[in-house]
C-alpha positions as CSV (number, residue, x, y, z in Angstrom):
1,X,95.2,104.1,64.5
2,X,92.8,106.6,64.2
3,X,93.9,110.1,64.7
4,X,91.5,111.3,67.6
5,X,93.1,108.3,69.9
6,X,96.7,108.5,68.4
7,X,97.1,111.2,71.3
8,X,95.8,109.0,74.3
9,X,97.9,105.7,73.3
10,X,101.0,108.4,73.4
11,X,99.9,109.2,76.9
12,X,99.0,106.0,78.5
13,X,102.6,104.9,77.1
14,X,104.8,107.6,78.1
15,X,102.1,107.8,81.2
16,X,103.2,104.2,81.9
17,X,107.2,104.8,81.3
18,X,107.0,107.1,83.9
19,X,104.9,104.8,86.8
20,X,107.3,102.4,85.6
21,X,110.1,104.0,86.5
22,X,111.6,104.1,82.7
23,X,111.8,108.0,82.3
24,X,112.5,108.9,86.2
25,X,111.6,111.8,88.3
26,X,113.4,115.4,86.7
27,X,114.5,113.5,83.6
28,X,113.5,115.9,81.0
29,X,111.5,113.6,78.3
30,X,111.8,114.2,74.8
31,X,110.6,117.3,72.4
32,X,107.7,117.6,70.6
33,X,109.6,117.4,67.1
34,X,111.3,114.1,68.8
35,X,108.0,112.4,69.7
36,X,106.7,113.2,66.5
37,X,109.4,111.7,64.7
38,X,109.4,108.8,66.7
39,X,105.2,108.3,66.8
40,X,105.1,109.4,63.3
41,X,102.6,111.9,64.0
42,X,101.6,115.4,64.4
43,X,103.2,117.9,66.8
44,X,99.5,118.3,67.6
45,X,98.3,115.1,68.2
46,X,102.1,115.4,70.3
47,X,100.9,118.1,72.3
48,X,97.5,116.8,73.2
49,X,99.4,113.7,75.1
50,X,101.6,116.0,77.1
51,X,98.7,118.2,78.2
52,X,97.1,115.5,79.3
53,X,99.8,114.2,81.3
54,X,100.8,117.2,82.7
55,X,97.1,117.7,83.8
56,X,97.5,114.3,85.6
57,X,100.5,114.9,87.4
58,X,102.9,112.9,85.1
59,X,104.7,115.9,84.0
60,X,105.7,120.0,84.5
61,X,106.2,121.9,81.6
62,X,109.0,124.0,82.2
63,X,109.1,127.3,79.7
64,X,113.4,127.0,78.3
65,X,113.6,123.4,80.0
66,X,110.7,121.0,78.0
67,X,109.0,118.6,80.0
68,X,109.6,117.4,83.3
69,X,108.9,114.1,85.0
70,X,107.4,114.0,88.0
71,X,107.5,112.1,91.0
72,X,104.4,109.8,90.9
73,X,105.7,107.4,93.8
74,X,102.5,108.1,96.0
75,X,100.9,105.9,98.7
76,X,97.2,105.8,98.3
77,X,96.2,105.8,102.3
78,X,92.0,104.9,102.4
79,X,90.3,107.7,104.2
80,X,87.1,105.8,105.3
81,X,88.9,102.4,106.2
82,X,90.1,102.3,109.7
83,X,93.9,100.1,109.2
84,X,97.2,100.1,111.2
85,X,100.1,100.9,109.6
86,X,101.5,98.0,109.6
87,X,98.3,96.1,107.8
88,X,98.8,99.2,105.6
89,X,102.4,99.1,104.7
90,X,101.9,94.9,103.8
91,X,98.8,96.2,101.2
92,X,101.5,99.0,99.6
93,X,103.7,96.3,99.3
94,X,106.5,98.6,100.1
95,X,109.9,98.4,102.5
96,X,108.8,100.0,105.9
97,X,110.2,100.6,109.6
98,X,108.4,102.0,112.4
99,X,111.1,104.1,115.4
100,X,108.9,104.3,118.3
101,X,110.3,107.7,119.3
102,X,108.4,108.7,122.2
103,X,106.2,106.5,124.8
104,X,104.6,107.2,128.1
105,X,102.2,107.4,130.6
106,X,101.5,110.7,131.5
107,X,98.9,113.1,132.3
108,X,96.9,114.8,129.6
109,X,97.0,118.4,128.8
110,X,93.8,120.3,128.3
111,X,94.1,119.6,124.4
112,X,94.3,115.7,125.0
113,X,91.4,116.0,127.9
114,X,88.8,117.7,125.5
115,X,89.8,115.1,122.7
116,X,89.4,112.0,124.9
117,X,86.9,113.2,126.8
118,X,88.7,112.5,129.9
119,X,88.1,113.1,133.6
120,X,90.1,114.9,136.1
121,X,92.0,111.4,137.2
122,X,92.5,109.9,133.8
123,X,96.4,108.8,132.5
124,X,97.0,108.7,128.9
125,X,99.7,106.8,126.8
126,X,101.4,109.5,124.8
127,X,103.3,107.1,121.8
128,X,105.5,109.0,118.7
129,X,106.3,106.8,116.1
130,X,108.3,107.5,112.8
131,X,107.1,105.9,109.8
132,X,110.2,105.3,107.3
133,X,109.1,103.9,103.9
134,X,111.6,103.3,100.9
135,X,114.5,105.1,102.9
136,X,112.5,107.8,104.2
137,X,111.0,109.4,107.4
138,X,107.2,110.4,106.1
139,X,104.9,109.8,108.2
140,X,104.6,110.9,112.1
141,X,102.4,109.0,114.1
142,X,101.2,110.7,117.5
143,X,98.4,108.4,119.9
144,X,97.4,109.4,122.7
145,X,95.4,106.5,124.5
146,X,92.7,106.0,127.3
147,X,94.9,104.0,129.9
148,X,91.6,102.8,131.5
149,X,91.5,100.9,128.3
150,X,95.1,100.1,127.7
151,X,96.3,99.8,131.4
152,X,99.8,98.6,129.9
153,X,102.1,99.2,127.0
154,X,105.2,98.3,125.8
155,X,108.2,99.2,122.7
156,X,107.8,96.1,121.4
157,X,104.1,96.4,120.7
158,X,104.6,100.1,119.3
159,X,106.9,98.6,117.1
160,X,104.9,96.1,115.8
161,X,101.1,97.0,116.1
162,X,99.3,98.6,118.4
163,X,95.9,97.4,117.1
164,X,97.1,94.2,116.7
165,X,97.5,93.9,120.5
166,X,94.5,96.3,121.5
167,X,92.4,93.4,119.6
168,X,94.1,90.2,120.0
169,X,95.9,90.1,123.6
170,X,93.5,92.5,125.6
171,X,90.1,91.3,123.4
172,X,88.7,94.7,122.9
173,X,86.8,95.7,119.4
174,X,87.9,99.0,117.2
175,X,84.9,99.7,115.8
176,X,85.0,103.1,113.9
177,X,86.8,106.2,114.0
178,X,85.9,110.0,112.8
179,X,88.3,111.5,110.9
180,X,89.4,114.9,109.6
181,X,92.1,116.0,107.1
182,X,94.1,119.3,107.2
183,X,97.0,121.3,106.4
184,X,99.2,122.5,108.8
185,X,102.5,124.4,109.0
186,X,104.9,121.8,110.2
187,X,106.3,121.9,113.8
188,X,109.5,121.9,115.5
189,X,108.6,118.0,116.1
190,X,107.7,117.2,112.4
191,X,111.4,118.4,111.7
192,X,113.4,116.5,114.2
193,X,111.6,113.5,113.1
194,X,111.0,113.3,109.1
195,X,112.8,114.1,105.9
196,X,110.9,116.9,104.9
197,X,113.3,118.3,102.8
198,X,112.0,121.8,101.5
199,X,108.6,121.4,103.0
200,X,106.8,123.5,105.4
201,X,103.7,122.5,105.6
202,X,102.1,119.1,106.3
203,X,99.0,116.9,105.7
204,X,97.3,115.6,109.3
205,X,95.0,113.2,109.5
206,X,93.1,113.7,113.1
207,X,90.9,110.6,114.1
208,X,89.0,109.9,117.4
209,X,88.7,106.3,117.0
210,X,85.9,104.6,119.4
211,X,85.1,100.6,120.4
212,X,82.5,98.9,119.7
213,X,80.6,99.8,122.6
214,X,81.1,103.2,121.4
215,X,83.7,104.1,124.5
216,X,86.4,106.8,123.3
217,X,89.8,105.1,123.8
218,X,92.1,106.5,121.2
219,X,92.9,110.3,119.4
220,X,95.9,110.1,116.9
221,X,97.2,112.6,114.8
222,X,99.1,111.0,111.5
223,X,101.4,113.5,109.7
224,X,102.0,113.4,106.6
225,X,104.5,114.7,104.1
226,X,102.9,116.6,101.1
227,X,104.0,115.0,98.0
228,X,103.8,111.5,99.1
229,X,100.6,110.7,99.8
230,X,96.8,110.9,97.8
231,X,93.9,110.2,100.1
232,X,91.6,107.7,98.3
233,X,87.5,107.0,99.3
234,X,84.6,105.6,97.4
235,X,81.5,107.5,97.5
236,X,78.1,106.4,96.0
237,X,75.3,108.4,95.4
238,X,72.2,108.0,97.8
239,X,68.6,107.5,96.0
């Protein structure tokens, strides 16, 4: 093997012991001397691999403690697609509940109003769901929801998917949605309802998502916590 790409094989297979689970999150992996020993290589070429993978978030290099693992269990959520997170959850192909924690018909506050572009008269489904994945409460789900649109709602269909029935029982199109993604401290709520551990701040995803006939029926606001998600899109460059 030559020299110059001794270092990336290294990485992709310690980078791969890690996604698989092999050396686990705040194991401490081995020294330099050790994987030079073992690789029979340089402490160099050594060095160069655990750069790399601390530069891609494999690893934290401790100064007195050596390399640690990192916790690379992250959900890629797409930012342009427009999914429920049940359709979601199936595509992670991970263990998920939903705890409808909140639902009712009540009457906006001036927040919700300027969102949904509401009038005076207009009722609004307020629904809080908690989104456990593996074992853990992550995500907080909080929809508010034109009742001209949705004139009824139900647990049941919280629990399950709310697009689901938006699209197959009361034949309306979700067409597109504009989103926005921020950083907030977390609230009173985002503590009574997650495991956010150490955490004080959170990642929200804000969307005003529209029909087809470009009527404003939904504003949600999906919260996040910090180290399990990345935010994936594909962009290509217009000519």
């Amino acid at each position: 093997m030559k020299t110059n790409n001794k270092y990336l094989a290294i990485y992709q297979e310690l980078a791969d012991l890690i996604k698989q689970g092999i050396l686990a999150p705040d194991e401490t992996i081995p020294s330099e001397n050790e994987l030079a020993a073992k690789y029979e290589t340089s402490r160099e070429t050594i060095r160069k691999a655990l750069n790399l993978l601390a530069q891609n978030g494999f690893i934290q290099k401790v100064k007195g403690k050596g390399s640690i693992v990192l916790d690379v269990t992250k959900m890629s959520f797409p930012v342009s697609g427009l999914v429920s997170f049940k359709e979601l959850s199936q595509n992670l192909g991970r263990t998920s509940r939903t705890t409808v924690e909140k639902l009712a018909l009540i009457k906006p506050d001036p927040f919700i109003t300027q969102q949904l572009n509401l009038s005076g008269g207009d009722e609004v489904w307020e629904v809080v769901r908690s989104r456990n994945i593996d074992g853990e409460s992550i995500i907080l789900d909080k929809d508010y929801l034109n009742s001209r649109f949705i004139p009824s709602l139900k647990k049941e269909i919280c629990e399950d998917s709310i697009y689901r029935y938006i699209e197959e029982e009361l034949g309306l199109k979700i067409s597109f949605a504009k989103k926005e993604i921020v950083v907030e401290e977390c609230t009173e709520e985002d503590y009574a309802y997650l495991d956010l551990h150490s955490f004080t701040h959170i990642v929200v995803v804000k969307n005003h998502v529209y029909l087809d006939d470009t009527s404003l029926f939904q504003y949600t606001e999906s919260r996040h916590r910090l180290d399990k998600f990345r935010f994936v899109d594909f962009a290509r460059r217009g000519h």
